[in-house]
C-alpha positions in Angstrom: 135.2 141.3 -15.2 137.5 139.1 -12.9 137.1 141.5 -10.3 133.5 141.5 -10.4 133.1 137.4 -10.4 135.8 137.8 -7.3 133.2 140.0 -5.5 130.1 137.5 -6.7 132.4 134.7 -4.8 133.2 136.8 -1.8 129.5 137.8 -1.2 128.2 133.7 -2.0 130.7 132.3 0.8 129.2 135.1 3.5 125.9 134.1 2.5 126.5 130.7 3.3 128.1 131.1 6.7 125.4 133.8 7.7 123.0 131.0 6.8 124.9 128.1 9.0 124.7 130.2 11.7 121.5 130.7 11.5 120.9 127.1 10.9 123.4 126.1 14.1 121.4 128.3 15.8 118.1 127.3 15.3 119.1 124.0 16.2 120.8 124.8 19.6 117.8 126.5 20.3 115.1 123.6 19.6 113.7 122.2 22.4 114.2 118.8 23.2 112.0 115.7 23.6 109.4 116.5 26.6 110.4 114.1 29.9 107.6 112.7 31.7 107.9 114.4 35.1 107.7 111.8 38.3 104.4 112.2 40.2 104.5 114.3 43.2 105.8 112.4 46.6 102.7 111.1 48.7 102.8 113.1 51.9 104.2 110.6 54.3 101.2 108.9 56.7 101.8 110.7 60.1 102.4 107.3 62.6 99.2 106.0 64.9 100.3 107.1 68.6 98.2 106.1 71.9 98.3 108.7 73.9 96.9 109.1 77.3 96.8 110.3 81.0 97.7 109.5 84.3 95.5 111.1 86.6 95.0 111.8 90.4 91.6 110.6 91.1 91.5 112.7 94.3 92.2 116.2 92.6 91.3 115.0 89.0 95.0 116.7 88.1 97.8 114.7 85.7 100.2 113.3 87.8 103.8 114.6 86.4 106.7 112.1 85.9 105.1 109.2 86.1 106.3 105.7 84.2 104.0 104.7 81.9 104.7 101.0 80.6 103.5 99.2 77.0 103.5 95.6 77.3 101.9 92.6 75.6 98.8 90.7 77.8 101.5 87.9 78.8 104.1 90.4 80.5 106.4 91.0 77.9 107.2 94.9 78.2 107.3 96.4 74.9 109.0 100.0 76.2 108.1 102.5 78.7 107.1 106.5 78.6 107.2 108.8 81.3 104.5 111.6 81.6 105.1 115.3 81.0 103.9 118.3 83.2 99.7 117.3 82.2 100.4 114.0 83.0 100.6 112.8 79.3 102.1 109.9 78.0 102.4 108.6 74.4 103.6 105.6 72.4 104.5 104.9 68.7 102.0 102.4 67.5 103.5 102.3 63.8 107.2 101.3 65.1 105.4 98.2 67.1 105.1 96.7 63.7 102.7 93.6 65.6 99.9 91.8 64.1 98.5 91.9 68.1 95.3 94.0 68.6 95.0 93.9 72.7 98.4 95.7 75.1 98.5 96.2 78.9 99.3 100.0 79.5 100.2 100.2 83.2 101.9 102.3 86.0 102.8 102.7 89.2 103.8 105.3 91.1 104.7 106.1 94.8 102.1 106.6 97.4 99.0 105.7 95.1 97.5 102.4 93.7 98.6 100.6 90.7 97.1 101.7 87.7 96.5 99.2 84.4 94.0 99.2 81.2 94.0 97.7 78.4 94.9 99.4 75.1 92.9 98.2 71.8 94.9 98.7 68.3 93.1 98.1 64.5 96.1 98.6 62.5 94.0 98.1 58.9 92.4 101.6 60.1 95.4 103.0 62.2 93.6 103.1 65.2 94.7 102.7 68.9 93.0 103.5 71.9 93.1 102.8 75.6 91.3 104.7 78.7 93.3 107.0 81.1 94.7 105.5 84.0 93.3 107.4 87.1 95.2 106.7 90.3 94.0 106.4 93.9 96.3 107.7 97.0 96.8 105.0 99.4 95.3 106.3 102.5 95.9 103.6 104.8 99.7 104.1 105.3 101.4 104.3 108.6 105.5 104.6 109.2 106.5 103.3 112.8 110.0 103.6 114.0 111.1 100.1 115.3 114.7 99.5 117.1 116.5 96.3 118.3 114.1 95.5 120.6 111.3 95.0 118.0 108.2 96.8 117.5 104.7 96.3 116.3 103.3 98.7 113.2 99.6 98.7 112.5 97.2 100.3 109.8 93.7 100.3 109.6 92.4 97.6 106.7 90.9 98.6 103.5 87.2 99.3 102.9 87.9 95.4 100.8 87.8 93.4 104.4 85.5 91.6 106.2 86.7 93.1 109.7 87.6 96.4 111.4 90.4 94.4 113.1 93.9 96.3 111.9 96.3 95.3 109.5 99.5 94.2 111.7 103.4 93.5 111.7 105.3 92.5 114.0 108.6 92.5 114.1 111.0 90.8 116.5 114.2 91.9 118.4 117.2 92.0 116.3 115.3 91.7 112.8 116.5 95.1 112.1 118.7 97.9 113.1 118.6 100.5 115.4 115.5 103.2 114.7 114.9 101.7 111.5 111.8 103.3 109.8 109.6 100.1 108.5 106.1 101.5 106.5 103.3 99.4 106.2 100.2 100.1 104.1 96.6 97.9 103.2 96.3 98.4 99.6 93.0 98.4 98.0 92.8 95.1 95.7 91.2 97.4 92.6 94.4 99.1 93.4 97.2 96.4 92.8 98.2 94.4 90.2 96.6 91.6 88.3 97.7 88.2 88.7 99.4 87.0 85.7 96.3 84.7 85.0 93.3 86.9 85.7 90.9 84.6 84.0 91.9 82.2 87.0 93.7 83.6 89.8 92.7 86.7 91.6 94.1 89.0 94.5 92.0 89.5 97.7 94.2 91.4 99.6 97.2 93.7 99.8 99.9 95.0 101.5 102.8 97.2 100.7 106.1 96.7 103.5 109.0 98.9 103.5 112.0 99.4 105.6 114.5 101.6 103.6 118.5 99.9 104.4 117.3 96.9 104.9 116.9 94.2 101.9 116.1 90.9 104.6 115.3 90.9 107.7 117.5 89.6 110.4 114.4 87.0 112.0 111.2 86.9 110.0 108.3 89.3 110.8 105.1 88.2 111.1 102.4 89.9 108.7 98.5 89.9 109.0 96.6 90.2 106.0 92.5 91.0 106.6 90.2 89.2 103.9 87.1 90.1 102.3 84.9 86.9 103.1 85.1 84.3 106.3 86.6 81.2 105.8 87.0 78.5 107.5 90.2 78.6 110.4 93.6 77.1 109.3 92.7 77.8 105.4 96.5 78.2 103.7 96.7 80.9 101.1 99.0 81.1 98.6 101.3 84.2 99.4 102.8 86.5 96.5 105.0 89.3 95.8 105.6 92.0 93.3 108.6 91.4 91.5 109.3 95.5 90.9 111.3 94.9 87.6 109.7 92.8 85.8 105.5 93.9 87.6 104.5 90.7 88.0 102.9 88.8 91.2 105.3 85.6 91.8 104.8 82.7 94.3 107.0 83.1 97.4 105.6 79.2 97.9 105.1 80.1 101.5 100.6 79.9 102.6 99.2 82.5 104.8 96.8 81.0 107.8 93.9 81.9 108.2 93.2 82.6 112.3 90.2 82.2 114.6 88.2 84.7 113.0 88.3 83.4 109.9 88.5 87.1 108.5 92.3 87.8 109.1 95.6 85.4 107.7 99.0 85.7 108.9 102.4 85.1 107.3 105.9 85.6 108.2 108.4 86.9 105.6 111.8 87.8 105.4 112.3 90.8 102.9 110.2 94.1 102.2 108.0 94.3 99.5 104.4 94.5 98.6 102.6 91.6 99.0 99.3 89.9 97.9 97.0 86.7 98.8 96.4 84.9 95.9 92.4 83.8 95.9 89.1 82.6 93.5 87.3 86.1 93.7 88.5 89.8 92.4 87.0 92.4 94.9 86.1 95.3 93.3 83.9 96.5 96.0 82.4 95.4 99.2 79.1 96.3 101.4 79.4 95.3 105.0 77.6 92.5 105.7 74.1 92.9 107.3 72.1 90.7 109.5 68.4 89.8 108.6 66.5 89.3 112.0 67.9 87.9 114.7 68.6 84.4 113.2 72.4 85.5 112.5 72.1 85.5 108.6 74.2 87.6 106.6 74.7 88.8 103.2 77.8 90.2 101.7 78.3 91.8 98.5 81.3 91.0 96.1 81.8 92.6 92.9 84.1 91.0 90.3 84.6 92.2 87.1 84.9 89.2 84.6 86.6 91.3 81.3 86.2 93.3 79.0 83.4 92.4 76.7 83.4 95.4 73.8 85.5 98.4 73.5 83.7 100.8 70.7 85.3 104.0 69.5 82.8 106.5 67.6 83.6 109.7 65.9 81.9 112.5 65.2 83.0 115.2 62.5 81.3 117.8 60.0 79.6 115.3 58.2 78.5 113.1 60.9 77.3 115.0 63.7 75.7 112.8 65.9 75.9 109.2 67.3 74.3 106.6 70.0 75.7 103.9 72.2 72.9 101.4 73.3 75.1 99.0 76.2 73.7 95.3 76.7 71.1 94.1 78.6 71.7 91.6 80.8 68.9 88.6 81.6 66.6 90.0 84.8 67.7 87.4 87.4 65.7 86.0 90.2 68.2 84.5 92.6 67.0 81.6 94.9 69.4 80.3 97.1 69.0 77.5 99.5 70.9 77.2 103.2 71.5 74.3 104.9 74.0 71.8 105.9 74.4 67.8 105.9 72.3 67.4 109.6 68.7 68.8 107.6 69.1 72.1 109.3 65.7 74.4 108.4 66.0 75.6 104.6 65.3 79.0 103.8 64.9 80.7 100.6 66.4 84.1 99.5 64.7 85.7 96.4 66.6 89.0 94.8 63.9 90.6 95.9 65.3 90.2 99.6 69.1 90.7 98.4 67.5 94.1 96.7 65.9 94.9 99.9 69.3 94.5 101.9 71.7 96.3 99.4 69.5 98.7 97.5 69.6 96.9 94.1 66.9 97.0 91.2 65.8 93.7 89.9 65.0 95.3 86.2 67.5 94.8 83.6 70.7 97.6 83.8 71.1 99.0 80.3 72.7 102.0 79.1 72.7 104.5 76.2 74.7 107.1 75.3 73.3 110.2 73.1 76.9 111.8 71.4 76.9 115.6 70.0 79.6 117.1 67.7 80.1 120.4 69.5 82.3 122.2 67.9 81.2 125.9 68.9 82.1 125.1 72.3 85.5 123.6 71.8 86.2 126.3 69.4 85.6 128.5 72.2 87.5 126.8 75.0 90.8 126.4 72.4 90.9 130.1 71.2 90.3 131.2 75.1 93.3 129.2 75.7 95.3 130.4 73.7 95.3 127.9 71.0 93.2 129.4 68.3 91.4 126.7 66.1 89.5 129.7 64.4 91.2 132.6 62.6 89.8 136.1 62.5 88.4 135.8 59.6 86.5 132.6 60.7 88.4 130.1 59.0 89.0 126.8 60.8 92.7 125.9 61.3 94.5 122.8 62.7 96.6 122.5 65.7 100.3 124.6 66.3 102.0 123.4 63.0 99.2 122.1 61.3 97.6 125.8 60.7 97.9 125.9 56.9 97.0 122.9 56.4 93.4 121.0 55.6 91.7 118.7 57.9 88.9 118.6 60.4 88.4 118.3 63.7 87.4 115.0 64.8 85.7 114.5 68.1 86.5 111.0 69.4 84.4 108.9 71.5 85.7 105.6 73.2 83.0 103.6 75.2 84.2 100.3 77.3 82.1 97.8 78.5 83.1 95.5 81.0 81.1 92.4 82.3 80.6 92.2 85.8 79.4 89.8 88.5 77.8 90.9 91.4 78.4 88.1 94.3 76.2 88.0 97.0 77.4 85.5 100.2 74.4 84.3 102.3 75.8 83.1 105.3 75.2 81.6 108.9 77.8 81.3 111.1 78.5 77.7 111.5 76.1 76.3 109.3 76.7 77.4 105.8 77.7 79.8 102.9 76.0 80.3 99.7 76.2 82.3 96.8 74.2 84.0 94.6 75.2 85.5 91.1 73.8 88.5 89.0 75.6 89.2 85.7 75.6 92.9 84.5 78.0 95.5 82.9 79.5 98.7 83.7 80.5 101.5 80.9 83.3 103.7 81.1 83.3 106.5 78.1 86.3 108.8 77.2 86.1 111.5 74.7 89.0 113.7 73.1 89.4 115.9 70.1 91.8 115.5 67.3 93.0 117.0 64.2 93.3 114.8 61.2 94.5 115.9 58.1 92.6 115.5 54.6 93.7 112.0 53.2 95.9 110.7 55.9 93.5 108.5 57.5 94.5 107.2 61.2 93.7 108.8 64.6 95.6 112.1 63.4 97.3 114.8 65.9 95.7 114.7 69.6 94.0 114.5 71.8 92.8 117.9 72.2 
């Protein structure tokens, strides 16, 4: 009987450990309270970059290597880029961190004009953009070799001047050393800087001296400077130069003089450099005066741009095929100007209709609109012939190199700038008076580029294109 209860004891204490493990087990095996897990990571907004070109504006090519500088509209630089092989430069908006909207993007680079536009940034959108800066050669460069004994070099003037008459400097025995090789080039005014207060000042003409291994001249050379108007002889114009580091026009506080002709000034100056006149009109372009009859009237044309008025950026995707830019329309003018002088000489009227007659200008209003297409069959094309497929075999459209797997569209990006102009027209008679009339108008200039913006991340996205 004992033996049996000693069995019935045994086989009670395994049932209970069998049944604690069990139980432990159970428990180390429950599943514990559920944690929340943290939302996914937003995908990090890719930064808004300006990018654009420097172009040749003979060949139409990107001109390689070429500094590229970001600066505020009162000088301050805010960094510089230098263009790869296409002649692309870009800057990092985003790491700006301004509450400014309006930048200078310049450049300048050797043997062509200086280059500037003005870049526009809506940071609420993430939207920058600015048009390419397209470069003209200088073509009126000459490089004369001048010793001890002095030396003359000359150049013909710019298509900005009033005269024919060459663009001179002379230099005087022992200003510089033996075969020294001094270059002297008439710069375009559309091609130079602007003042530092375009809204006031303006340049109206250019030259660019050089004279590599020498920093001053020995005796001051003697400078002529050709002008795009007459004035009257012994006029003093302000002279400036380019300060190189900082690209900004500064007063040497020395006048040029303007001679007998009233078309030509002369300076003397002591150092290299280029060189400006500082004047009240911006000469964009000039027509040759012509003379009505045989009364020794003339009328030259000035064109001076007075800012830029609206810069509007329209895109075009998918879903929004299609867009129209109508440009303003100026009032039609009727310009009457009356000649004369103090001593009641004869008054004669000039309509625009003679001015038209002269120059070849319409008297209707100058409008402009622009009819936009998404065209994405024959981008498609061009990208996959280039070897950067946009569409997969299987017809599928895919972003750029690195963007392939991801979603987006192609965005085709219009940017439209409207600048006011004022066309100038100087009636003249030689020694009895000058008189201007004014017609206010606008000129366009539209740049298009596509890009590759990802679903959801808003901004300009990858590009251009």
């Amino acid at each position: 009987m004992n033996k049996r209860k000693n069995y019935l004891v045994v086989f009670s204490f395994l049932v209970v450990l069998v049944g604690s493990l069990v139980f432990s087990g159970c428990e180390t095996s429950r599943v514990g309270p559920e944690v929340a897990r943290p939302n996914p990571q937003a995908p990090e907004t890719p930064p808004v970059t300006l990018t654009g070109y420097v172009i040749d504006n003979t060949t139409g090519n990107g001109i390689a290597n070429a500094t590229v500088t970001l600066s505020k509209l009162d000088g301050t630089s805010l960094g510089t880029a230098v263009t790869n092989a296409s002649g692309m430069y870009s800057f990092n908006f985003t790491a700006l961190n301004t509450t400014e909207t309006v930048f200078k993007v310049s450049t300048n680079v050797a043997g062509f004009g200086y280059g500037f536009t003005n870049a526009t940034y809506n940071k609420t959108v993430g939207a920058v953009a600015a048009t390419n800066l397209v470069l003209t050669k200088i073509a009126n460069v000459t490089t004369t070799t001048i010793g001890t004994t002095g030396g003359t070099a000359t150049v013909p003037p710019t298509s900005d001047a009033k005269t024919t008459t060459p663009v001179t400097v002379t230099v005087p025995a022992n200003a510089v050393p033996a075969n020294t090789q001094v270059t002297l080039a008439s710069v375009p005014v559309a091609s130079t800087p602007p003042p530092t207060n375009p809204a006031t000042q303006n340049i109206v003409s250019s030259n660019n001296l050089s004279a590599p291994g020498v920093t001053t001249f020995s005796q001051p050379v003697t400078m002529s400077f050709n002008l795009p108007f007459i004035l009257p002889v012994g006029t003093q114009i302000p002279l400036l130069k380019l300060n190189t580091t900082t690209g900004k026009w500064e007063n040497t506080g020395l006048n040029s003089v303007v001679g007998a002709n009233g078309v030509t000034a002369t300076v003397q100056v002591t150092t290299p450099g280029s060189y400006a006149l500082l004047g009240n009109v911006s000469v964009v372009q000039t027509v040759d005066g012509k003379f009505v009859g045989n009364d020794g009237i003339s009328v030259t044309h000035l064109r001076k741009e007075t800012g830029v008025k609206e810069i509007k950026i329209i895109e075009l995707y998918p879903n929004n095929t299609s867009a129209s830019f109508n440009g303003s329309v100026p009032t039609s003018p009727y310009i009457t100007v009356k000649s004369g002088d103090a001593n009641s000489q004869p008054t004669q009227a000039y309509s625009y209709g003679l001015v038209k007659a002269i120059f070849g200008q319409s008297n209707s209003p100058r409008s402009i609109n622009y009819d936009f297409t998404y065209k994405w069959s024959d981008f498609a094309t061009q990208m996959n012939a280039a070897g950067t497929p946009v569409v997969t075999s299987g017809g599928q459209i895919q972003g750029p190199p690195g963007y392939e797997t991801t979603t987006g569209d192609w965005v085709y990006r219009i940017t439209v700038e409207e600048v006011g102009i004022l066309d100038v027209f100087t009636i003249s008679q030689t020694g009895v008076f000058t008189q201007d009339a004014t017609y206010p108008g606008y000129k366009y200039a539209v740049t298009a580029a596509w890009y590759w913006r990802v679903h959801n991340q808003g901004g300009i996205g990858q590009g251009p294109f």
